[in-house]
C-alpha positions in Angstrom: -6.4 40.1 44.7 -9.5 40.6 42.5 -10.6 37.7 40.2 -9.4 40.5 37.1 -6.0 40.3 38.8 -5.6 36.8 39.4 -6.6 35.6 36.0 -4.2 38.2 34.6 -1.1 37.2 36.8 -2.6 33.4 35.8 -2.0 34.6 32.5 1.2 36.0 32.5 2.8 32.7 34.6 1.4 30.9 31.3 2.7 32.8 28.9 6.4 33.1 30.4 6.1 29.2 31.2 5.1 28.9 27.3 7.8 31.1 26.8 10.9 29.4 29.0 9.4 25.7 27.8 9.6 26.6 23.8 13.0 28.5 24.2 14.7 25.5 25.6 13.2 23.8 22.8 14.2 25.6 20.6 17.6 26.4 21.6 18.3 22.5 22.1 17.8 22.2 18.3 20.9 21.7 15.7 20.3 24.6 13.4 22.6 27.3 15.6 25.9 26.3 14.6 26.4 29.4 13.1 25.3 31.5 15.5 24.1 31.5 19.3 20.1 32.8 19.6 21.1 36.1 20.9 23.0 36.9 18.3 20.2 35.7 15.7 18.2 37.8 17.6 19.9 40.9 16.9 20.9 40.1 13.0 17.4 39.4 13.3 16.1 42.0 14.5 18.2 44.5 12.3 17.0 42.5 9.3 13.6 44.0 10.2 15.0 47.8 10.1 14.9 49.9 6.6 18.0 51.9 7.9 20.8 51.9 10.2 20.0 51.9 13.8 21.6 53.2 17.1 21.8 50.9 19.8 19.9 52.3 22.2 17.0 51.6 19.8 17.9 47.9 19.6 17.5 47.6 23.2 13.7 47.8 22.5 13.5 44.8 20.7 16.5 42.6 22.4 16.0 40.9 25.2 19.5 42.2 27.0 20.7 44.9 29.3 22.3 47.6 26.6 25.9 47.1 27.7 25.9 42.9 27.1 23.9 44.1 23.5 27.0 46.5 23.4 29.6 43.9 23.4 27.4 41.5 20.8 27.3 43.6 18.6 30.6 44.7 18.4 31.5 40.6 18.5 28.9 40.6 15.4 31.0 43.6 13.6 34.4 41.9 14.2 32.9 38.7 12.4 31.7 40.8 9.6 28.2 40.3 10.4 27.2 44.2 11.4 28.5 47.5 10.2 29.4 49.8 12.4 29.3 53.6 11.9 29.5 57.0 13.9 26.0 58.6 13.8 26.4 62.0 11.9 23.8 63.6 13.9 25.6 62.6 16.8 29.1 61.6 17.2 28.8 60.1 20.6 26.2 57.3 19.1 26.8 54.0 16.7 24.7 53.1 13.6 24.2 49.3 12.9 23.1 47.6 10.0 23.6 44.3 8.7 26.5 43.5 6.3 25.1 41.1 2.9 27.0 38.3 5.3 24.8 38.8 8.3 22.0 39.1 6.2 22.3 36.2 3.8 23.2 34.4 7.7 20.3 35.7 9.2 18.1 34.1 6.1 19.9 31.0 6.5 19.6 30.3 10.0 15.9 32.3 10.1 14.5 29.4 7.5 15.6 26.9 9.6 14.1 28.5 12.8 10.6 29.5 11.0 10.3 25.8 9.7 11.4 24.6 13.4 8.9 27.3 14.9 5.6 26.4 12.6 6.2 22.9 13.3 6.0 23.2 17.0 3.0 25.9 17.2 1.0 23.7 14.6 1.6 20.7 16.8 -0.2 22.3 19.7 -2.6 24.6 18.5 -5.0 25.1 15.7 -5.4 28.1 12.6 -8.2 29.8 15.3 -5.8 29.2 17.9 -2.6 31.0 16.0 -4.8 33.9 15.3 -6.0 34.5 18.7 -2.2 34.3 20.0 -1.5 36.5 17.2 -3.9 39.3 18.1 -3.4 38.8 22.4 0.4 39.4 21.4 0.2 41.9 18.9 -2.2 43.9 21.4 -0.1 43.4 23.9 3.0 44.3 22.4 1.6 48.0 20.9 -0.4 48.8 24.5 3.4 48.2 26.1 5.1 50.1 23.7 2.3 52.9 24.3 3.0 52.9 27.6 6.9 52.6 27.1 6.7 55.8 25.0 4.4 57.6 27.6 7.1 56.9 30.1 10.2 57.4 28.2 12.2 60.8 29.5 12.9 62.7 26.0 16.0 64.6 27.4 17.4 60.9 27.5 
């Protein structure tokens, strides 16, 4: 492997160690009694979109296969956290959005998280520091999705 390839795949071990180490962390806290991560991280993620979305698009931005995401968020619907609704445009397809429970949730639990989340990063790393990780995430986040688009069949 070149010395390009190395330091990248010595990259990439660092940042999913990073990753797996501040998860645990974070997960061990006591500010999920409401809710487990995952499904934070879908009322999250939903809190993020301007409309209703199918689920197929939260698969993008959740880190689970889209039958499991399936099943959350219909678990998140029964608890009156999500709304669920045909999509007119398609029949076959579901619309999500948050309910004002899952939102006003998702604000409760978020605060908590983002307090949790700056106290760790700011712990370890310095203002230069956060902006670099910023921008290397960011950069890669927009070339994968580039790529993801390039690569996506659009008969699916």
């Amino acid at each position: 492997m070149t010395g390009a390839g190395q330091r990248a795949n010595d990259a990439w071990e660092a940042l999913l160690s990073a990753h797996a180490v501040l998860m645990k962390q974070f997960a061990a806290e006591d500010i999920w009694a409401e809710l487990s991560m995952r499904e934070y991280d879908v009322l999250y993620t939903l809190s993020k979109c301007d409309e209703p979305v199918r689920i197929g698009e939260l698969t993008r931005h959740v880190l689970l296969s889209q039958p499991a995401l399936s099943r959350l968020v219909h678990r998140l619907a029964s608890q009156g956290m999500i709304d669920c609704q045909p999509d007119p445009a398609d029949g076959r397809s579901v619309l999500v959005s948050l309910t004002d429970a899952g939102r006003a949730l998702q604000r409760q639990v978020g605060r908590r998280h983002a307090r949790s989340v700056a106290r760790v990063l700011t712990a370890a790393l310095d203002r230069g520091d956060l902006r670099r990780l910023e921008t290397i995430s960011r950069t890669l986040a927009r070339h994968a999705a580039v790529v993801n688009n390039e690569n996506e069949d659009p008969n699916s």
